[in-house]
C-alpha positions in Angstrom: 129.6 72.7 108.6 126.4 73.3 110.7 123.9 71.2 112.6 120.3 70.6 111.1 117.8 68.8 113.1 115.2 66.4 110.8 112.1 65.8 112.8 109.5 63.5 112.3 107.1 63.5 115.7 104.7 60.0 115.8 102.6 58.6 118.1 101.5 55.4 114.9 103.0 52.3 113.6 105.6 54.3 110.4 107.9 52.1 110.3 108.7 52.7 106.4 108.4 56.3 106.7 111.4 56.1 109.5 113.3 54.6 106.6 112.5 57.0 104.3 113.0 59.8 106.0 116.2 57.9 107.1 117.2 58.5 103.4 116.4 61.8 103.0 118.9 62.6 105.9 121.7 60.8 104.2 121.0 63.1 101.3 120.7 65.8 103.1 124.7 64.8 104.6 125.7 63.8 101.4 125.2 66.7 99.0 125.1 69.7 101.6 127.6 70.6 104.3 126.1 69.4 107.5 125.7 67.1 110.1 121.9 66.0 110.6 120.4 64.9 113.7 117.4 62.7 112.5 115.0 62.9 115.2 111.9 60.7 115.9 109.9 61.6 118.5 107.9 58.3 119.3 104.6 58.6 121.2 103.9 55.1 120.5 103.0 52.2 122.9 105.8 49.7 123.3 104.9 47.4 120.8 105.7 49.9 117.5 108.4 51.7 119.9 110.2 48.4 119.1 109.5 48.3 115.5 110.7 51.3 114.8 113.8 50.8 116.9 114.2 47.9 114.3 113.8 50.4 111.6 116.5 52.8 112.9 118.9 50.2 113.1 118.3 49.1 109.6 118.8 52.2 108.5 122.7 52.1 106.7 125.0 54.4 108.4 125.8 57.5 106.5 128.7 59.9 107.8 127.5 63.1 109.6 124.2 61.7 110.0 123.2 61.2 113.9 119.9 59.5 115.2 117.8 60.1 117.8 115.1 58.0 119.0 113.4 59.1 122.1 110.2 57.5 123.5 108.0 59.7 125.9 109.8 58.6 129.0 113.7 59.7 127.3 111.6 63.2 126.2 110.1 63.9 129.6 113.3 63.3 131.1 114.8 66.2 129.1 112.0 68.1 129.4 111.7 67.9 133.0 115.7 69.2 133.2 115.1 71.7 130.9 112.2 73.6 133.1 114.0 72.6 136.4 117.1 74.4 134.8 115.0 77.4 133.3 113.5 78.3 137.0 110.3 79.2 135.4 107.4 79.1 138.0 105.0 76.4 137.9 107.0 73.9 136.3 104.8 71.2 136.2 102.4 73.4 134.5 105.3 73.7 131.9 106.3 70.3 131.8 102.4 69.4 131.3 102.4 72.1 128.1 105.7 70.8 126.6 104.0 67.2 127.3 100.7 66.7 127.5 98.7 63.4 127.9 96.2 64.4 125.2 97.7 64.4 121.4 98.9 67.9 120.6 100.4 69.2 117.4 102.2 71.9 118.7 103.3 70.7 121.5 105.3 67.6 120.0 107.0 70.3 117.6 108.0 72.7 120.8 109.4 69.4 121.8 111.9 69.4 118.5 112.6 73.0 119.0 113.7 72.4 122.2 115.9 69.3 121.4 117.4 71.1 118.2 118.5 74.1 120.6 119.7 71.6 122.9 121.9 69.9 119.8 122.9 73.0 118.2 120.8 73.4 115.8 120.8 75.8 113.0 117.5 74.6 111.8 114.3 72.3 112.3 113.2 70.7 109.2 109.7 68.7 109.7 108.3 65.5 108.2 104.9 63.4 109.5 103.9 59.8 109.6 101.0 59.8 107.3 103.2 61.2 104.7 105.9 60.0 101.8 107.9 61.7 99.0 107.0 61.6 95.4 109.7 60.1 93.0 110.9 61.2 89.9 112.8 58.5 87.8 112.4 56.4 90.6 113.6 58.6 92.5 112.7 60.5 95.8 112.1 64.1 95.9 113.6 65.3 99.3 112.0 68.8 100.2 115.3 69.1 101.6 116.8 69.8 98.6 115.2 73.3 98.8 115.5 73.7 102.3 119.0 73.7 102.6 119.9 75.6 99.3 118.2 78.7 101.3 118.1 78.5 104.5 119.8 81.2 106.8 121.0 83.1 103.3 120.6 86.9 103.1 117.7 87.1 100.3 119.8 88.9 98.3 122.0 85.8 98.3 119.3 83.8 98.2 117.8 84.5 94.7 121.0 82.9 92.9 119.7 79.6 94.1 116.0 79.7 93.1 114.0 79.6 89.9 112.1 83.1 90.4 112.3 86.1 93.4 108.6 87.7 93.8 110.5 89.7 96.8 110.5 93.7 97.7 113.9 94.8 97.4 113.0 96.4 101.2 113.8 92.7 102.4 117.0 91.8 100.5 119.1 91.5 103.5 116.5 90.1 105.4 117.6 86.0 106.2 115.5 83.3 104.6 114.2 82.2 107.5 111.7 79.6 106.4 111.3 77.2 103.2 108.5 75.1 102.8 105.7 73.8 100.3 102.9 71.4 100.5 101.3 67.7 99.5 99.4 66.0 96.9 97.2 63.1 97.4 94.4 63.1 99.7 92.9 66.6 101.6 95.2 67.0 104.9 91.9 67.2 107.0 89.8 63.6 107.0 86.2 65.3 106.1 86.1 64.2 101.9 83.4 61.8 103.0 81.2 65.2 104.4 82.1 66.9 100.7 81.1 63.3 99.1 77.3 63.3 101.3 76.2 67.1 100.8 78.4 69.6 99.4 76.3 72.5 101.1 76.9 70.9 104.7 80.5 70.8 103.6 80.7 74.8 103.3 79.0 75.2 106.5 81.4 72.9 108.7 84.5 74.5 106.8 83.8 77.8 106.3 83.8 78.1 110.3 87.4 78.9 110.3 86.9 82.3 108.1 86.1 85.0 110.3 81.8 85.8 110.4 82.4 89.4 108.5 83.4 87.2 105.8 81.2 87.8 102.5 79.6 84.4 101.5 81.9 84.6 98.3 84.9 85.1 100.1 84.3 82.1 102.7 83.7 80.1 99.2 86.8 80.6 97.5 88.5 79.5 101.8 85.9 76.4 101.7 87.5 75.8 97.9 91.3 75.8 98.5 90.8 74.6 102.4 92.5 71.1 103.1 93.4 70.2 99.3 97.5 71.4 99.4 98.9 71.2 95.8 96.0 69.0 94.6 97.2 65.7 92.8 99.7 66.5 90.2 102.8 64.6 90.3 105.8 66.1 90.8 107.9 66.9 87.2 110.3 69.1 87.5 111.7 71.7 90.6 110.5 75.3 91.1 111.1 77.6 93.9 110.3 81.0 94.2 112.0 83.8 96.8 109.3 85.6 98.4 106.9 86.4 101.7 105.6 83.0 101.6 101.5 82.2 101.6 100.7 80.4 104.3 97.9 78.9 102.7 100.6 77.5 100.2 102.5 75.6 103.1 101.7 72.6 105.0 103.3 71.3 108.4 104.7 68.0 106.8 106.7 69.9 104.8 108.7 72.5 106.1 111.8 74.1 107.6 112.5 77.2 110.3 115.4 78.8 110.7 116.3 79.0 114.8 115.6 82.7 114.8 112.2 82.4 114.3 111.3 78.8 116.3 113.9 80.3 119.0 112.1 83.7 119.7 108.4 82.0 119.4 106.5 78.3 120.0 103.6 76.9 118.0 100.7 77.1 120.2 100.5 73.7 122.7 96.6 73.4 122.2 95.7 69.6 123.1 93.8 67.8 120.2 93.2 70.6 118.0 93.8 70.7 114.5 96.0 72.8 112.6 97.6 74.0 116.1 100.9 74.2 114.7 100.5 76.5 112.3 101.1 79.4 113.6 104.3 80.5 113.1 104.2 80.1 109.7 101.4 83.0 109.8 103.5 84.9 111.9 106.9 85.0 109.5 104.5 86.0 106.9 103.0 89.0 108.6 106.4 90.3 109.8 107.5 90.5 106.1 110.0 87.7 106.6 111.8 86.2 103.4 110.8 82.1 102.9 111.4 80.3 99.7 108.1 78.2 98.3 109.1 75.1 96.4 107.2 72.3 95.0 108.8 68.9 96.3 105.0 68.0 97.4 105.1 65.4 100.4 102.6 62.6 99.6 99.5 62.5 102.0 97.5 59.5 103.1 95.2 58.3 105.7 95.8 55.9 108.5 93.5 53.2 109.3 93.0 54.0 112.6 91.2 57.3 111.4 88.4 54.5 110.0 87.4 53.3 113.1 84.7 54.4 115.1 86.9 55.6 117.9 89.3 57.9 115.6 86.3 58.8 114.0 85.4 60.7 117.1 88.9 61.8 118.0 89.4 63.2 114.6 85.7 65.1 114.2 87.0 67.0 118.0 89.7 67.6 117.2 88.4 69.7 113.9 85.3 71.1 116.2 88.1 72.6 118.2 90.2 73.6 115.4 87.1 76.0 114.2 86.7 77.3 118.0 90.7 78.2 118.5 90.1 80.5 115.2 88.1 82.7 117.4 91.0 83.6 118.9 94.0 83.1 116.2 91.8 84.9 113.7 91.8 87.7 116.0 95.4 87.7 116.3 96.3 87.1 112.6 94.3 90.3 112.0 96.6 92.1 114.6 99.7 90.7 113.1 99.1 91.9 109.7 98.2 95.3 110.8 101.4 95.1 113.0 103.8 94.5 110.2 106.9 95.5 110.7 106.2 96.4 114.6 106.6 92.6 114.8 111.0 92.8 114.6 112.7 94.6 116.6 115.7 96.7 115.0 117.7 93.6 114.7 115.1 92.2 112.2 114.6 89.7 115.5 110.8 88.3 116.3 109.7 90.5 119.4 107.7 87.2 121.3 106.4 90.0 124.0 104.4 91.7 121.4 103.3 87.9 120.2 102.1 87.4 123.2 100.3 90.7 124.4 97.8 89.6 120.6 97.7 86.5 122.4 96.5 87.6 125.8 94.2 90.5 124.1 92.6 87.5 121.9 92.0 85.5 125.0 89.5 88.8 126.1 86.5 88.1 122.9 83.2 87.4 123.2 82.5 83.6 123.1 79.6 84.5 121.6 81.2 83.7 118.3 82.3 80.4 119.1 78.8 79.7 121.1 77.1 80.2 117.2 80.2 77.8 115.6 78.9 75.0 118.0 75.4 75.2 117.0 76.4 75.8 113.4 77.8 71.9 113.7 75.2 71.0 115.4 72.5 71.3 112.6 75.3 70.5 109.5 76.3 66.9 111.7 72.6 66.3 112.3 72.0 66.5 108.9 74.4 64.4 107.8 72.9 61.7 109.7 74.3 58.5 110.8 77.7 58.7 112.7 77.8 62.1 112.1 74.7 62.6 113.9 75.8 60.7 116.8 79.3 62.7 117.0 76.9 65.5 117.3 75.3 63.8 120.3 78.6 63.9 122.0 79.4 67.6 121.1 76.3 68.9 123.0 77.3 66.9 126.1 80.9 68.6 125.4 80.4 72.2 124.1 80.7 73.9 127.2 83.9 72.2 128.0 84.9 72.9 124.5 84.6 76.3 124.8 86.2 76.4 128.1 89.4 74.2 126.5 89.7 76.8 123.5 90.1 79.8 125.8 92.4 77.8 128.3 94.8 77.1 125.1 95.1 80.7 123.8 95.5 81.8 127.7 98.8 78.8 127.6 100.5 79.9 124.8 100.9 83.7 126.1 102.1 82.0 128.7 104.3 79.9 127.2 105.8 82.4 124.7 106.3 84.6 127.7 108.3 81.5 129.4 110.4 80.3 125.9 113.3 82.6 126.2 114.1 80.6 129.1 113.2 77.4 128.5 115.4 78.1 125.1 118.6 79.2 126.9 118.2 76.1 128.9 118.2 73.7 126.1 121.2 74.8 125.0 122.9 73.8 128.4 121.3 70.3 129.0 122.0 67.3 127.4 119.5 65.4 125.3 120.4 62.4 126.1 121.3 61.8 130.4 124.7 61.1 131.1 125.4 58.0 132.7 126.2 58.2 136.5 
């Protein structure tokens, strides 16, 4: 039997996804050999702390299922014994990147790598709050399912348990290191109401995250597939296939690591940028990494607060700085695909050094690019008109700091892969929970 470690990171009111991902770890015990450490990482204010501690509770006890249910304070605590252990320098600076005030995506699931290392951890399975599993027969579809039928396998040994291989024999006894798929329902980024007001203003704003030597038709057929997952059909019957998994196939509420790749190398800790967490799904792709796609879609929806004038704003940054971190990350995807193989060592191991050295070389382009992205909102939000025009108001005020913020990120994770080693072997020596003096 070996330790898995179910995440689901929050800072909203989910209570009814805590029970449902609740159930998906008791299947998870039930029909697999392993003990699951559920883990909910709760950024909430007090109020829906407590509600969801009512939700835990609730949830029927299932053997070799453990919970975990740590508010910011019980996380910073561990945090803050982890980098004192690690003796990396500047620790605060550290602690600040493994916890920052500002909502970060990356940083919240650095926090679950660090806590499954900590536990024991074979892998890190992640679920979000805005998300719930399709049913079949009235049933729920646990991605799970897939996840643990593959993970850590030779690919070789791999291929007995899915329904087609699309695999180079060069990688048979290469681990399945990652098994993921994607949603249905609503697009994973909140702009439909952009696509809804003028189609052509939608291109402009998403086709920012393709690189600029981009041909107008190949931006198009980004702009078409961008944000929509699996679309909307309902989920009828399993199908996994055994191969170097598509990253544009995979989405971050549905998907699994195995520790040798969220061990060697963190998800950039970029504060309130979109699709920050993303990255290492790129970079097990690129090193020619086996993964196993499946089709147990998570269900996507939107949360009120997004509806409101202040998550308006707060959402429309957080995009704006999505497109201005792909100056850098597009720059580094490029070098990891031409890198290939050079990314492994001759263990087959994630080399994080040469991770980061594309990190810091990335941090070196022009702005220039990003300068034109911020003027290219500038006009498609202005013509949108209304709030939109407004938002774009407050991104003048902000787009030198902008600029500034998406430099300062890329500069933070080099520094942070560069530190992760340690922070890692750390983990594994302090306890998650304080013991009691």
């Amino acid at each position: 039997m070996h330790k898995i470690c179910l995440t689901l990171p929050t800072n909203r009111a989910c209570a009814a996804t805590i029970s449902a991902i609740g159930e998906e770890a008791a299947y998870a015990a039930t029909h697999f050999d392993v003990e699951v450490h559920l883990l909910i990482l709760d950024s909430c204010e007090e109020s829906a702390f407590a509600i969801h501690a009512k939700a835990v509770e609730a949830t029927p006890a299932t053997p070799n299922v453990i919970v975990h249910h740590l508010d910011e304070a019980a996380q910073r605590n561990f945090l803050r014994r982890v980098v004192d252990r690690s003796g990396v320098d500047r620790p605060d600076l550290f602690l600040d990147l493994m916890l920052p005030a500002a909502v970060s995506y990356g940083a919240c699931t650095n926090r679950a790598f660090l806590i499954a290392a900590a536990l024991g951890c074979a892998s890190v399975h992640r679920r979000d709050s805005d998300s719930n599993y399709q049913t079949l027969d009235g049933q729920p579809v646990f991605p799970i399912h897939h996840e643990l039928t593959s993970l850590g396998k030779r690919a070789r040994d791999a291929a007995s348990g899915v329904s087609e291989t699309v695999l180079d024999p060069a990688h048979a006894d290469k681990p399945v290191v990652l098994a993921g798929s994607s949603f249905v329902g609503e697009l994973s980024v909140d702009i439909g109401e952009i696509q809804r007001l003028d189609p052509e203003a939608y291109f402009d704003i998403v086709s920012l995250w393709a690189p600029p030597e981009w041909s107008p038709e190949k931006k198009r057929r980004l702009v078409e597939e961008s944000f929509t997952g699996a679309g909307t059909d309902p989920f009828v019957r399993d199908h996994s296939t055994l191969t170097i998994v598509d990253p544009m196939r995979l989405d971050m509420c549905n998907i699994s690591f195995r520790h040798e790749v969220y061990e060697r190398v963190p998800l950039p800790p970029a504060t309130d940028t979109i699709g920050s967490d993303y990255f290492l799904m790129h970079l097990v792709h690129d090193a020619r990494l086996p993964g196993v796609l499946h089709n147990r879609n998570i269900v996507n929806f939107y949360t009120e607060e997004r509806r409101t004038d202040s998550g308006f704003v707060a959402y429309q940054l957080r995009l704006t700085k999505f497109f201005l971190s792909m100056l850098y990350f597009n720059a580094v995807y490029a070098e990891m695909a031409t890198a290939g193989a050079a990314l492994l060592d001759a263990e087959q191991r994630l080399r994080p050094a040469a991770v980061a050295e594309l990190a810091r070389a990335a941090a070196r382009s022009d702005r220039a690019e990003n300068v034109h992205r911020l003027r290219s909102l500038d006009r498609s939000y202005r013509s949108l008109g209304g709030r939109y025009a407004a938002f774009a108001d407050t991104l003048a005020a902000r787009g030198p700091r902008l600029l500034d913020e998406a430099q300062a990120d890329i500069e933070d994770f080099a520094l942070l892969i560069e530190a992760w080693a340690a922070l890692i072997h750390a983990s594994k020596a302090t306890s998650v929970h304080e013991p009691h003096r």
